[in-house]
N, C-alpha and C positions, 0 to 999 in steps of 0.2 A: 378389133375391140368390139364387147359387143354393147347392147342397153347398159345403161346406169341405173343403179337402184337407188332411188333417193333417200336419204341418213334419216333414221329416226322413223320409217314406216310404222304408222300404227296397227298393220293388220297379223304382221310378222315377227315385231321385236320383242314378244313373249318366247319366242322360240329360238334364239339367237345362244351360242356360247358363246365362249371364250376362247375366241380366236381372233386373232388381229388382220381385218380383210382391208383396210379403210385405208386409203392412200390421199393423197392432194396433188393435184398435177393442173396446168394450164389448160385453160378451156377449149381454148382451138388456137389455130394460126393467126399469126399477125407480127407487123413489124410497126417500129416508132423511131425516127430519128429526131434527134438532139445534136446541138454546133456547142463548141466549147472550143472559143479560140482559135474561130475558123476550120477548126476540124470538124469534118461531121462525122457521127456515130451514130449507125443503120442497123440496131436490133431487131433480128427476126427471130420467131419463137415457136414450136411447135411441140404437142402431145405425140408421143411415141410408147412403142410395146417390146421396142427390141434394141439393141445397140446396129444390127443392121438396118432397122430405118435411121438409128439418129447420125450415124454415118453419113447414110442418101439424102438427109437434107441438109448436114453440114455443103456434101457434093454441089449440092441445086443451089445452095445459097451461094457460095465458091465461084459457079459457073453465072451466076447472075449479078453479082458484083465482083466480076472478075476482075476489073480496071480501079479496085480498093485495095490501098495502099497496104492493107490486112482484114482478113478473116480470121477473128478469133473464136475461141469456141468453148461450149462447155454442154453438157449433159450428164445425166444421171438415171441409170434403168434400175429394177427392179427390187426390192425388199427385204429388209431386213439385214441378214450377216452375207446373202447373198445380192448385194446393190452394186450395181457396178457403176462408177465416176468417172469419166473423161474430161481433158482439158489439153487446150494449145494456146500459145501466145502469139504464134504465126508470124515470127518474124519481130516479135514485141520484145522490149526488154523482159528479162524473164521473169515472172511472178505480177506481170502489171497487168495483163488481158485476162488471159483465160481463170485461174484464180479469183478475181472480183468477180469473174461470172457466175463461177459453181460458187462465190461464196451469195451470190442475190438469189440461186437456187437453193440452196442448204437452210440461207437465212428462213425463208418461207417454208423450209420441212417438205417438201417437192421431192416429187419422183416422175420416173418415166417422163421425162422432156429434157428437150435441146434447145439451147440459145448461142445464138451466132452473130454476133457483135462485128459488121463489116467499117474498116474508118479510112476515110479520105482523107489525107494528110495537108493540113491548112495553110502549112509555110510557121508555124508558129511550134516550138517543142516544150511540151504539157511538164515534162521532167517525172519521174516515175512515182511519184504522189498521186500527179496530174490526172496521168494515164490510170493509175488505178480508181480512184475518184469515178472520172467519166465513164470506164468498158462497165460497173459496177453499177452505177444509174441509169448508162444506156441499159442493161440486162433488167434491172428494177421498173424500170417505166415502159417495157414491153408488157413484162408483166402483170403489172397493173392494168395496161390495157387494155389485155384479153380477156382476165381474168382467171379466178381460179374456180374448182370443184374437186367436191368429195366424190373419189369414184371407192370400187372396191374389187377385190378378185375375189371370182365365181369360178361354181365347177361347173361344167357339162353332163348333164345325165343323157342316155338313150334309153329311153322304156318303152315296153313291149309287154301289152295285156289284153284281156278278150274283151270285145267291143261294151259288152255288158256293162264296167267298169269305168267307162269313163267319165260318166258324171262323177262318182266320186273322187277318180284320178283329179278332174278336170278343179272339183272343190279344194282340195290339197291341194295342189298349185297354186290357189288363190289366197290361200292360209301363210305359204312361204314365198309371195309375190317370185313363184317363178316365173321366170319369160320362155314362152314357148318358141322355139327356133324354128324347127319345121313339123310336119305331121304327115300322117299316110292310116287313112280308115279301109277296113278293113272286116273278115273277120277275127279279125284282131287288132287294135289299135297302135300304129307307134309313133313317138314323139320324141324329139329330141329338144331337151328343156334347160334353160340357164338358173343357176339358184346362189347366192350370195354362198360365199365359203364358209360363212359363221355358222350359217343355218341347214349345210348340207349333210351334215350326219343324221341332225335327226328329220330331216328331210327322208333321207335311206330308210332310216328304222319306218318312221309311220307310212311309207310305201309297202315295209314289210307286212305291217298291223292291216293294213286296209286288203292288201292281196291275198293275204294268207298262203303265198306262197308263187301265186297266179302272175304278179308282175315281176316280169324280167326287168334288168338293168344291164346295161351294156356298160363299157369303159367309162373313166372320168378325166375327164380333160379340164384342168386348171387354167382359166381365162382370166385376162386383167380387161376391168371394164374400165 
């Protein structure tokens, strides 16, 4: 993941289309338990970019409250028609865990993160209300925790131009709050630079206008911040 561009920049949002970059996902890691009738429920919550992390930390969470009666779980990666949802019950009656979970992710319009609802069984049985109830507030009150943010997905540009130019390279970057990733001077400049997806076409065109031909661009690689 890389920088976040913060919502509503004033130096840039003249320049923004219409495109949909803007997501909402958990701010970072953390867990919160909650007891409901002697059970306890051990929500942990984390920001992911791929279904192969949210897997590794369902795993990490798995191996670290092994000795819990279940590990349930839910996530959700990426946007749009292509979003992809997971869910287990682990052993729960069916539809009581994992469900309440993706539905306290869903409820909040959440992407890219995983919640993994660990419960130590109290001697007391919740009855499948119960269970639903509790795995759904444990998931809710993680998240509340952590908190949330607005991220978005960016492209990756590489550019490549004669050193001459980089002042004004370097002012159009500042106009489309790109983030600069890495650099290499030169007699020729290059840079490989982050820029919000809204704003990367005509990012491209006025690299065109200012180069006149002079600035290369390399591949574009599509990054979730």
């Amino acid at each position: 993941m890389g920088a976040l561009f913060k919502k509503g920049s004033p130096t840039a949002s003249e320049y923004e289309v219409a495109v949909s970059d803007e997501y909402h996902t958990a701010k970072g890691r953390g867990s919160h338990e909650i007891k409901v009738k002697g059970s306890r429920f051990i929500a942990s919550v984390a920001p992911i970019d791929s279904e192969e992390k949210a897997k590794r930390f369902v795993e990490e969470i798995s191996r670290k409250y092994f000795d819990a009666t279940h590990n349930c779980y839910a996530y959700r990666v990426g946007h749009g028609d292509g979003a992809i949802f997971r869910f287990s019950d682990a052993g729960e009656p069916f539809g009581t865990a994992g469900r309440p979970i993706l539905e306290a992710i869903e409820s909040r319009d959440l992407t890219n993160v995983v919640v993994v609802v660990s419960r130590y069984f109290g001697g007391t049985k919740l009855g499948t209300g119960g269970l639903v109830r509790a795995y759904k507030e444990s998931a809710v009150a993680v998240l509340d925790k952590v908190g949330l943010i607005t991220a978005f997905l960016t492209d990756d540009f590489a550019l490549s131009f004669p050193y001459g130019l980089t002042k004004e390279v370097r002012q159009l970057l500042g106009k489309y709050d790109a983030r600069v990733l890495s650099e290499e001077y030169g007699q020729r400049t290059s840079l490989t630079v982050r820029v919000r997806k809204s704003r990367s076409e005509r990012f491209r065109e006025a690299l065109a206008v200012l180069g006149k031909g002079k600035v290369k661009l390399g591949d574009i690689r599509t990054s979730k911040d």
